[in-house]
C-alpha positions as CSV (number, residue, x, y, z in Angstrom):
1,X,0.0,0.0,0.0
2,X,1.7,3.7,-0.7
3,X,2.0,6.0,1.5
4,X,-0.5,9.1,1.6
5,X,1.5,12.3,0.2
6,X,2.4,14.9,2.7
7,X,0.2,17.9,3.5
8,X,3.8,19.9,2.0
9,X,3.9,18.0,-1.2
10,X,-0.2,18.0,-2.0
11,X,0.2,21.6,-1.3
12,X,2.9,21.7,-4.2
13,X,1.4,19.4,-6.3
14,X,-2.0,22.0,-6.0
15,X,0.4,25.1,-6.9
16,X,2.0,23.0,-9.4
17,X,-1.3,21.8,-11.5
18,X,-3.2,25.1,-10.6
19,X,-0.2,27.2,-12.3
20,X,-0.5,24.9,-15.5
21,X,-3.9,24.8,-15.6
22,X,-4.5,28.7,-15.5
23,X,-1.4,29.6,-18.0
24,X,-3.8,27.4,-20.5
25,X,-6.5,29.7,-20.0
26,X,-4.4,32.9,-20.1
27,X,-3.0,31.7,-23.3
28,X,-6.5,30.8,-25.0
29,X,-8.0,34.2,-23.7
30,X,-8.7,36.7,-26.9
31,X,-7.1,40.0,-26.8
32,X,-9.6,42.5,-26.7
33,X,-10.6,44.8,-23.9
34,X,-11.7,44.9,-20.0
35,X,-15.4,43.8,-20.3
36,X,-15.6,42.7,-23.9
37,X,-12.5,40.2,-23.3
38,X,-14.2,38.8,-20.2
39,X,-17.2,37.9,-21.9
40,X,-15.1,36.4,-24.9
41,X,-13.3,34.6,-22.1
42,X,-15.5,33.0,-20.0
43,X,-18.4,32.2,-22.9
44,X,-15.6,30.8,-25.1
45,X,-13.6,28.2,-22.1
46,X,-15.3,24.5,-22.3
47,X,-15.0,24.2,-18.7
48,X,-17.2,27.4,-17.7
49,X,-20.2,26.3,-19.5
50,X,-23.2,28.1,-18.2
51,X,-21.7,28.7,-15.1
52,X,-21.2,32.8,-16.2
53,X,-23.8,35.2,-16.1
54,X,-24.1,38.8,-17.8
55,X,-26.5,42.2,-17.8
56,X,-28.3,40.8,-20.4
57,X,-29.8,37.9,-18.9
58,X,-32.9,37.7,-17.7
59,X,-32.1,37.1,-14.1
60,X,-29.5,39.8,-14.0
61,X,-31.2,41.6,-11.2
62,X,-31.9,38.4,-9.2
63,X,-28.4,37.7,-9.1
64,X,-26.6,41.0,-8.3
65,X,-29.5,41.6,-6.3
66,X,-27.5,43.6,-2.7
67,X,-28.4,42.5,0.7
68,X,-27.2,46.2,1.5
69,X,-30.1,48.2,-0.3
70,X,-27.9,51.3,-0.1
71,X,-25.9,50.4,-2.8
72,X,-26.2,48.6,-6.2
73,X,-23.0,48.0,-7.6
74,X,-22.9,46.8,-11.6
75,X,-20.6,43.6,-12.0
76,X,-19.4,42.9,-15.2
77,X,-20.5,39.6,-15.0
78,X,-21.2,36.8,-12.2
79,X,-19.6,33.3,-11.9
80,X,-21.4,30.6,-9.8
81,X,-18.3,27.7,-10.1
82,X,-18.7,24.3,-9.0
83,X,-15.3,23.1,-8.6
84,X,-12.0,24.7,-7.8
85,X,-10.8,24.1,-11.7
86,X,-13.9,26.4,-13.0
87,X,-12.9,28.8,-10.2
88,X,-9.2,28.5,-11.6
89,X,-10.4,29.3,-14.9
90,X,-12.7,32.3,-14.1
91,X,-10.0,34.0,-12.5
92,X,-7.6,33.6,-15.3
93,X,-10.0,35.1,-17.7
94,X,-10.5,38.4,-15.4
95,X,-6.7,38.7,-15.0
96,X,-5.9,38.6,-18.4
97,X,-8.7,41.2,-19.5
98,X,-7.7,43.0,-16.4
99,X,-10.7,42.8,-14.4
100,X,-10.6,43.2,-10.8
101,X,-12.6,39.6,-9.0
102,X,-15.0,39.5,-6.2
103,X,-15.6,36.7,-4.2
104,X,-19.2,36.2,-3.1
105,X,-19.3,34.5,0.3
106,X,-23.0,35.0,1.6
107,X,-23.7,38.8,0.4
108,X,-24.6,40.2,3.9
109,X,-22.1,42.9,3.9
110,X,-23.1,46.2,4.9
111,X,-21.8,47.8,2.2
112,X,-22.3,45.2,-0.8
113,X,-18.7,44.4,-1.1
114,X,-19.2,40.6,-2.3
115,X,-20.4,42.6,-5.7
116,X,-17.2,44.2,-5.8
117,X,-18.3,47.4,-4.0
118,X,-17.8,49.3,-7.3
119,X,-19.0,48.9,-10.8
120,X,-17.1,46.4,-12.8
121,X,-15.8,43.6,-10.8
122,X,-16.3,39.9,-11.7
123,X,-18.3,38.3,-9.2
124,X,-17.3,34.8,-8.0
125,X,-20.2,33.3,-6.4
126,X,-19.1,30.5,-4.3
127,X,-22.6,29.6,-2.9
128,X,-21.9,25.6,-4.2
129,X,-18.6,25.5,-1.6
130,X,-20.1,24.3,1.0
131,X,-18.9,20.6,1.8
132,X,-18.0,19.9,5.8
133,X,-15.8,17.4,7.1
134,X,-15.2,16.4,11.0
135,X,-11.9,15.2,12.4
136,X,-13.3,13.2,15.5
137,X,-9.9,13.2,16.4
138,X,-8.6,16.7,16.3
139,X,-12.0,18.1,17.2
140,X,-11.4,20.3,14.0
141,X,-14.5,20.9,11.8
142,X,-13.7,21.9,7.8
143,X,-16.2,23.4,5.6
144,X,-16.7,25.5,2.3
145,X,-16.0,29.2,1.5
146,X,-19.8,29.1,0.3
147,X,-21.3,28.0,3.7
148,X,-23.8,29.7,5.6
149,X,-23.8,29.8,9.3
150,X,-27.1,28.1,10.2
151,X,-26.4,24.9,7.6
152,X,-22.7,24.5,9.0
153,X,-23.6,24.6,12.8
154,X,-26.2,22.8,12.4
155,X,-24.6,19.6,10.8
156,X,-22.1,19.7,13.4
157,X,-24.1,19.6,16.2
158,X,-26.6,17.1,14.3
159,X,-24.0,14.8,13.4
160,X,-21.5,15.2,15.7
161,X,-22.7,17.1,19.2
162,X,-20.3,20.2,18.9
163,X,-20.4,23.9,18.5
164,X,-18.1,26.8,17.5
165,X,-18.4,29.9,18.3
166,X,-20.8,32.2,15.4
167,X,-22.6,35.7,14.9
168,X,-26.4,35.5,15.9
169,X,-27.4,34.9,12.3
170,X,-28.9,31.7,10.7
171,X,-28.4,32.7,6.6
172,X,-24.7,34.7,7.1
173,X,-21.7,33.9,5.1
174,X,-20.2,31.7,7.6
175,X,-16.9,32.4,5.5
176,X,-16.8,36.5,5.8
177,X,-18.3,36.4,9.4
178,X,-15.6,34.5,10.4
179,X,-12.2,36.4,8.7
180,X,-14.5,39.5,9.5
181,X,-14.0,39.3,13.5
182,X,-17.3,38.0,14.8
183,X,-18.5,37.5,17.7
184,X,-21.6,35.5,19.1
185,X,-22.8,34.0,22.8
186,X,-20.5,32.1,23.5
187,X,-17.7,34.6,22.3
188,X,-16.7,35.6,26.0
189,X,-15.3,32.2,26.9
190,X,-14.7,30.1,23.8
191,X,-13.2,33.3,21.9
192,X,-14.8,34.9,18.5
193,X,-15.2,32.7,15.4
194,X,-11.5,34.3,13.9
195,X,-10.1,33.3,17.1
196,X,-10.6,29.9,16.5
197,X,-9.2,29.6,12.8
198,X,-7.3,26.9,12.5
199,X,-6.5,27.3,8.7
200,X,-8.0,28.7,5.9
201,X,-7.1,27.1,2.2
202,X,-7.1,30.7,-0.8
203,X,-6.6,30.9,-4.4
204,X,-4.2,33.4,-4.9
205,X,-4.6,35.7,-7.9
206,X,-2.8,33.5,-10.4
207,X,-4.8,30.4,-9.3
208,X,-2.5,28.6,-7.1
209,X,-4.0,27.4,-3.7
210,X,-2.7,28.0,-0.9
211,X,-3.0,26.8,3.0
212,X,-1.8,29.0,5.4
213,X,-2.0,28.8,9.3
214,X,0.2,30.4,12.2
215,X,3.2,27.6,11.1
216,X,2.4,27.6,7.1
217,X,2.1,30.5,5.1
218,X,1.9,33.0,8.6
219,X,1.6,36.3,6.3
220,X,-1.1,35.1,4.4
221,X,-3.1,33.6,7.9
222,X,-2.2,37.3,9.3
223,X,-4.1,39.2,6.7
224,X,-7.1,36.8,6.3
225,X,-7.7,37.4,10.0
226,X,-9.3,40.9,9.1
227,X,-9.1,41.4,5.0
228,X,-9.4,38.1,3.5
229,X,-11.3,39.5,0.6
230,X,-8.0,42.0,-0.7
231,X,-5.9,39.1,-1.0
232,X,-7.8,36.0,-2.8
233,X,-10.4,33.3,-2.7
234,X,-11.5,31.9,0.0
235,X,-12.3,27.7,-0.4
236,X,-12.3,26.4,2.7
237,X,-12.2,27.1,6.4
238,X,-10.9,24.8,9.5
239,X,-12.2,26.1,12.8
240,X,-11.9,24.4,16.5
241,X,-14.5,23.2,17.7
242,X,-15.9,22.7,21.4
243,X,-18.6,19.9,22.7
244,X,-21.0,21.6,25.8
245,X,-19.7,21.1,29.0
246,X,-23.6,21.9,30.8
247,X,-26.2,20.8,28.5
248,X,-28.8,23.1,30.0
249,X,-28.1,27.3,28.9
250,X,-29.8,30.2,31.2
251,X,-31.8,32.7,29.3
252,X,-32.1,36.0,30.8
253,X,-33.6,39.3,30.5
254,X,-33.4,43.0,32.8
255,X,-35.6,45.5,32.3
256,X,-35.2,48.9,34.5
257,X,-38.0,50.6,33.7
258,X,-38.6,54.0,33.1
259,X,-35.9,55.4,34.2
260,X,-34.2,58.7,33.3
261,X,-31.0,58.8,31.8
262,X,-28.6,59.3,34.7
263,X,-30.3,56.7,36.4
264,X,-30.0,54.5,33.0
265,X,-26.5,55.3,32.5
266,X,-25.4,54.7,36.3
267,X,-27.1,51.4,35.7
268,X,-24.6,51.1,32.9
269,X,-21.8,51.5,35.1
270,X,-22.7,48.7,37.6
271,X,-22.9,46.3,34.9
272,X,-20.1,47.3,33.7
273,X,-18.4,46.9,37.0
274,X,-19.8,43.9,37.8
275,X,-19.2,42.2,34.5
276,X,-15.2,43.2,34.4
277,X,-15.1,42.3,38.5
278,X,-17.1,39.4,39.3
279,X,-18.9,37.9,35.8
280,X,-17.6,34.7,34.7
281,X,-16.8,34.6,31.1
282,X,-19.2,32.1,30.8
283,X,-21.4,34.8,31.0
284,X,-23.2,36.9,27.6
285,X,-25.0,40.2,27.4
286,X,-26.5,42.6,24.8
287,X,-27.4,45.7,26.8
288,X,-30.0,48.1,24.0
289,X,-29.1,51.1,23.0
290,X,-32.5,51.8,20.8
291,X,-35.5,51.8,22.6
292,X,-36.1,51.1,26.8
293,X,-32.7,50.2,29.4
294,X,-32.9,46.7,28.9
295,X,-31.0,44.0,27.8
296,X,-30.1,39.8,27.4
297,X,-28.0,37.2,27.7
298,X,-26.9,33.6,28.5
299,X,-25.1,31.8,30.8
300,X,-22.8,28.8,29.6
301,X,-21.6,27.7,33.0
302,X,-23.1,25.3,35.9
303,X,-26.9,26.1,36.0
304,X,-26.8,25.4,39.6
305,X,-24.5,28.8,40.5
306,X,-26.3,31.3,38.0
307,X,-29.1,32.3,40.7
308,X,-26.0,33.6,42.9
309,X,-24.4,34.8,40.6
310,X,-27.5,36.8,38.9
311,X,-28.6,38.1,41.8
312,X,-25.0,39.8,42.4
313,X,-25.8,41.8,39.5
314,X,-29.5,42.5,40.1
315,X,-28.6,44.1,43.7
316,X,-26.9,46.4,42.0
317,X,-29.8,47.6,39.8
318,X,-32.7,50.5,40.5
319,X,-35.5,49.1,42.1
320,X,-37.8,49.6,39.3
321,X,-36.3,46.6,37.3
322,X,-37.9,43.3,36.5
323,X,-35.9,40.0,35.2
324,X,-37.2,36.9,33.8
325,X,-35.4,33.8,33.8
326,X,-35.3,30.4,31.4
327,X,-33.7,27.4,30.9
328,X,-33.3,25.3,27.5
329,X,-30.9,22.7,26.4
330,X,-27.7,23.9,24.3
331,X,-29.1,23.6,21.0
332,X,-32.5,24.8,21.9
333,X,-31.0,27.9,23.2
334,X,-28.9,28.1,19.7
335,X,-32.1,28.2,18.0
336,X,-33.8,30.9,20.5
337,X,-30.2,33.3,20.3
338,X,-30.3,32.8,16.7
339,X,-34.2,32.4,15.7
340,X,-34.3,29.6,12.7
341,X,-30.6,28.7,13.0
342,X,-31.5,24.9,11.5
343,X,-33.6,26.6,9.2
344,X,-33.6,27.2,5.3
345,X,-34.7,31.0,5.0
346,X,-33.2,33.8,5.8
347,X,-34.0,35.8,9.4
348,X,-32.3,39.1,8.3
349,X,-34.1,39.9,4.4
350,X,-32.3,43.0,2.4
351,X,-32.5,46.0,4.0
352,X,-31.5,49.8,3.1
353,X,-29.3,51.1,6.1
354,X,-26.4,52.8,7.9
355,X,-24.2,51.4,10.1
356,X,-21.4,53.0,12.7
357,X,-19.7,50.7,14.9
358,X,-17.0,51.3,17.8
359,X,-15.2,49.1,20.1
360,X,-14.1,50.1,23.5
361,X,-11.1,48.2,25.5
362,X,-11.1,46.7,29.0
363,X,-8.6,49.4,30.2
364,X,-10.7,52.5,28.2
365,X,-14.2,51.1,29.2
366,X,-17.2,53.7,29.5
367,X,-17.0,56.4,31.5
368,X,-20.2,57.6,33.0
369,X,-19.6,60.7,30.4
370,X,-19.2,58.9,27.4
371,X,-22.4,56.1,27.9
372,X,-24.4,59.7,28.7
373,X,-23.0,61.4,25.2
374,X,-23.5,57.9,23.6
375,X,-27.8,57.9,24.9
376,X,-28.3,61.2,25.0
377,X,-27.7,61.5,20.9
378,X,-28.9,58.2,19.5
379,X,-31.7,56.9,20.8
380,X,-33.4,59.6,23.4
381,X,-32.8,62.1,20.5
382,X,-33.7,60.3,18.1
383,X,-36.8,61.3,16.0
384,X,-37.2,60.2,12.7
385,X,-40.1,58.9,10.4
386,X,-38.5,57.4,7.7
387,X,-35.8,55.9,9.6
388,X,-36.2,53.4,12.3
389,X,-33.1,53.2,15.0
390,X,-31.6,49.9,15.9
391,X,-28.6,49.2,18.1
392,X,-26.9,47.3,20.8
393,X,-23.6,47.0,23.1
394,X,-22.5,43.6,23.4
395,X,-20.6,42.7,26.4
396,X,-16.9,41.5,24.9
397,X,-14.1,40.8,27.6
398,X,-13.7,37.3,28.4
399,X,-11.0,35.9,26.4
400,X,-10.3,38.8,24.4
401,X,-7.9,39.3,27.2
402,X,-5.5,37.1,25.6
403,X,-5.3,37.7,22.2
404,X,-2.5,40.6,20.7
405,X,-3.1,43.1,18.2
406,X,0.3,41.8,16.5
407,X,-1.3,38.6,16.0
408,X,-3.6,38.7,13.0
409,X,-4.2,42.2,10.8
410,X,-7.5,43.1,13.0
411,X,-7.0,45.1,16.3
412,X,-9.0,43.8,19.0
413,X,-6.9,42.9,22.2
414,X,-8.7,43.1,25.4
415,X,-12.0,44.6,23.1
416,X,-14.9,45.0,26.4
417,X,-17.8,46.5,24.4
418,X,-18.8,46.3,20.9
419,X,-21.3,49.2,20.6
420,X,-22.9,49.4,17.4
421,X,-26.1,52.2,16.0
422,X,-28.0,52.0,13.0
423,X,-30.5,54.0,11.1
424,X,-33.1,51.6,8.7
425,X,-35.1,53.1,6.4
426,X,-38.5,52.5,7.3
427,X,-41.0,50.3,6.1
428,X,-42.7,50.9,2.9
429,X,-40.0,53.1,2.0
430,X,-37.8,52.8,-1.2
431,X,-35.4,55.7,-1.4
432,X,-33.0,56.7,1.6
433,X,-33.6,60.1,2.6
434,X,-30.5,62.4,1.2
435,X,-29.8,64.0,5.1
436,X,-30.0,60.3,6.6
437,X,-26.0,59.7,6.6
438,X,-25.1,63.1,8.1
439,X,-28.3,62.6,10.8
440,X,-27.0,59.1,12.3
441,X,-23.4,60.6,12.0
442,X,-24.4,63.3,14.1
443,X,-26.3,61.4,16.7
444,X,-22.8,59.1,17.0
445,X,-20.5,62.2,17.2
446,X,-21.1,63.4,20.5
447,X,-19.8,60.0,21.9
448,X,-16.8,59.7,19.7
449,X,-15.9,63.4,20.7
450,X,-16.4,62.5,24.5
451,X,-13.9,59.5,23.4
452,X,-11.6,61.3,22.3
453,X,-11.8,63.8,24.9
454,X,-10.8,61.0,27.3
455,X,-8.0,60.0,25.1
456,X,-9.8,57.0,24.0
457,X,-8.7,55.6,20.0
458,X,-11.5,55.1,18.1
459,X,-11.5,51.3,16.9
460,X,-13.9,49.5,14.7
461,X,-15.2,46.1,14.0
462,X,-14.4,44.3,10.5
463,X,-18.1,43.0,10.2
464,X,-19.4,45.9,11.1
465,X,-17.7,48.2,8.6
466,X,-19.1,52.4,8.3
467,X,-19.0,52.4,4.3
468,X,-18.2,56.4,5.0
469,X,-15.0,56.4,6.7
470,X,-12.1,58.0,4.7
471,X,-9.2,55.5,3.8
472,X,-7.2,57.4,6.8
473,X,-9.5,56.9,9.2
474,X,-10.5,53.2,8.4
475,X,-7.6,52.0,8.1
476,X,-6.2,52.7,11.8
477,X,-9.6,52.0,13.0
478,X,-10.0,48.7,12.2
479,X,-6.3,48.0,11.7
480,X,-3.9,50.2,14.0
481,X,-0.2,49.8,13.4
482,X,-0.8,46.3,11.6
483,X,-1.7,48.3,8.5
484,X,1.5,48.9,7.2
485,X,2.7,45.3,7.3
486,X,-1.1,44.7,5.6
487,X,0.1,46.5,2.7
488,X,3.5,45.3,2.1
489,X,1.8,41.6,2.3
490,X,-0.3,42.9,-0.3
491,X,2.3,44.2,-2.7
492,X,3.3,40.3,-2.7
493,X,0.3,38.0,-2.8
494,X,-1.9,40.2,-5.0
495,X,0.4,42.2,-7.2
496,X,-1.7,43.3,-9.9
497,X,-4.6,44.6,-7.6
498,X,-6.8,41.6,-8.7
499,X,-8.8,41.3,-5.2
500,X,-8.9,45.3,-5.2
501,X,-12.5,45.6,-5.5
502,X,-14.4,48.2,-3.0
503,X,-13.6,51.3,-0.9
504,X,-11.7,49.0,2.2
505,X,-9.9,47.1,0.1
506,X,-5.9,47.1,1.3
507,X,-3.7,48.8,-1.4
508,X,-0.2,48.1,-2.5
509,X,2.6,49.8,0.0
């Protein structure tokens, strides 16, 4: 019997056959121009078939349909590839004409970016990537850059009793949620879902594949922690994965009342307190920011010490407020924090919106200034008609404590709060009103001036991108000193620009 090739040689073998296979197609394309040459291209190459579709098709506007309303970006045509050779072969035929490629990993970006983000890009749809694999003895669960969240967790824990961590959202790219940051319920103690990448396999722009991981490939793993999308094609993921220690989850939710703000925002404080002094990181919250002072979470650990431990927070709350308590099993509670996650339809439908998004560190945390700036402008002021407001603060900490900004291109060591407000164009509505960027901007500013006041850096959340920040101010949000390095790494593994596709994409040095 012969011996199974190495992980090093099949990877060679891959670059090896992918290199041939895509100089075949580079060769064959015709030489025209941009657009016109992509058509010839992909309508002319065996292998593509009727895998490529353009604006004059009937279902154009089904399939460059945006999840993000806001924005309708014009591909210059879209791909839906069933194996890695027809994804090989699609990119050769945009590199050649010099078209800029888009991988499509679930569409739910907040700014359309799987489209390209701008007019022009070719679209690689990966929605047939979605094959998962289990190694019962590594605990390590594989799956497709296609896969959606709900599908994928819900296999695993159907077939094999295990979870990993994942945003509250059943129909989500599970690939860009994960090399986005993430961050779900069990986030605080088992880490976010880029925290527990193992490896990720990427076609690079001239169609080799590549595995990278901390030990192989380490600048590649780097900038996929945070910017996947600017530096190839994602095919497959390999996360850790974690079986329940409890099988029954606590369910909670505090109400205060009506309150006024101080006593809101002091109320804000104690949790706070309580959460970075004496909350285990078994424990989850999501305080609101629109609408009443109230808020939910979970608790992960022994069921038997979470009426102690609750009640150590509720003493430390105004009178006024009312809890309720339940208990589920692990996967029913799955299914409650993320309604229809073993489901086939999507929870969160296309919607037209704005999105701003800040993180705040366990050594910055609120002040009892800068959660008064932060609900005195959004939602107590706010008073539109033809925007709704929506908003939350999730309670980070936990684990976060250990991870290093150095480690992987996003910043997010010792991350406490991940406060996010949106404005959603209300229903019935088609058209977003022309003052509703500048009106949720100015809601958000008083906070971020009160921030700064304190000497607190504004940092963002990859998932959770504002499609209006300036490249300066972006780019040290979400990426600090790491964005340099980003850059350079850039110049290397995606020298022509080929994965350069929306406003946040990461440039050349």
């Amino acid at each position: 019997m012969s011996a199974r090739p190495s992980r090093t040689s099949r990877v060679a073998f891959s670059f090896l056959t992918n290199s041939i296979f895509f100089s075949s197609f580079l060769s064959a394309a015709l030489a025209q121009d941009d657009s016109t040459k992509l058509r010839d291209c992909l309508t002319s190459t065996s292998i593509l078939g009727s895998l490529a579709t353009f604006s004059d098709a009937p279902n154009w506007a089904n399939v460059t349909s945006p999840w993000a309303l806001r924005f309708n970006p014009e591909p210059a045509a879209v791909v839906t590839p069933r194996t890695r050779d027809e994804v090989t072969a699609a990119l050769a035929c945009a590199v050649d004409a010099g078209i800029n490629v888009s991988a499509l990993n679930g569409g739910h970006s907040y700014g359309a970016y799987g489209l390209g983000g701008v007019d022009g890009a070719l679209v690689i749809n990966m929605q047939r990537f979605t094959e998962t694999t289990f190694d019962a003895a590594t605990g390590l669960f594989t799956y497709g850059g296609g896969s959606r969240v709900g599908p994928a967790a819900t296999w695993l824990w159907e077939n094999h009793g295990r979870h990993f961590p994942h945003v509250r959202a059943n129909w989500v790219g599970l690939s860009g949620s994960s090399i986005g940051g993430g961050f779900g319920t069990t986030s605080r103690f088992l880490g976010t879902p880029m925290d527990n990448l193992d490896s990720v396999e990427v076609m690079l722009y001239n169609g080799t594949i590549v595995t990278a991981s901390k030990v192989e490939n380490p600048d590649l793993f780097f900038v996929i922690q945070g910017a996947g999308s600017s530096y190839g094609i994602v095919l497959s993921l390999t996360t850790r994965t974690w079986k329940p220690e409890y099988s029954i989850v606590t369910n909670f939710t505090i109400s205060l009342g009506a309150v006024d703000l101080d006593t809101g925002v002091q109320a804000l404080m104690d949790i706070q307190d309580w959460a970075m002094t004496e909350a285990p990181d078994t424990f989850a919250l999501r305080w609101q920011l629109a609408g009443e002072w109230n808020g939910s979470g979970y608790f992960y650990g022994n069921p038997e010490d979470f009426d102690v431990l609750f009640a150590s927070l509720t003493l430390r709350l105004p009178s006024t407020t009312t809890t309720t308590v339940r208990t589920a099993d692990f996967w029913a509670m799955e299914n409650f924090a993320a309604p229809l996650l073993n489901g086939t339809a999507d929870t969160f439908p296309p919607r037209s919106m704005y999105l701003q998004a800040l993180v705040l560190r366990s050594d910055q945390p609120f002040t009892f200034e800068s959660a008064k700036a932060l609900y005195q402008h959004t939602t107590l002021a706010f008073n539109r008609t033809d925007l709704t407001k929506f908003g939350f603060l999730d309670l980070w900490g936990g684990v976060s404590r250990d991870v290093k900004d150095d480690a992987q291109a996003m910043v997010y060591s010792t991350n406490q709060w991940l406060v996010r407000w949106e404005g959603r164009l209300a229903n019935g509505l088609s058209e977003w009103p022309a003052d509703g960027i500048e009106y949720m901007q100015a809601g958000f500013r008083p906070f971020q001036e009160q921030l700064r006041k304190e000497g607190v850096p504004l940092r963002g959340f990859v998932n959770y991108r504002d499609t209006e920040l300036t490249l300066d101010e972006w780019s040290v949000r979400l990426y600090g000193e790491n964005f340099e390095k980003m850059k350079r790494i850039k110049s290397d593994l995606d020298p022509l620009g080929t994965f350069t596709t929306h406003a946040q994409s990461i440039p050349s040095s």
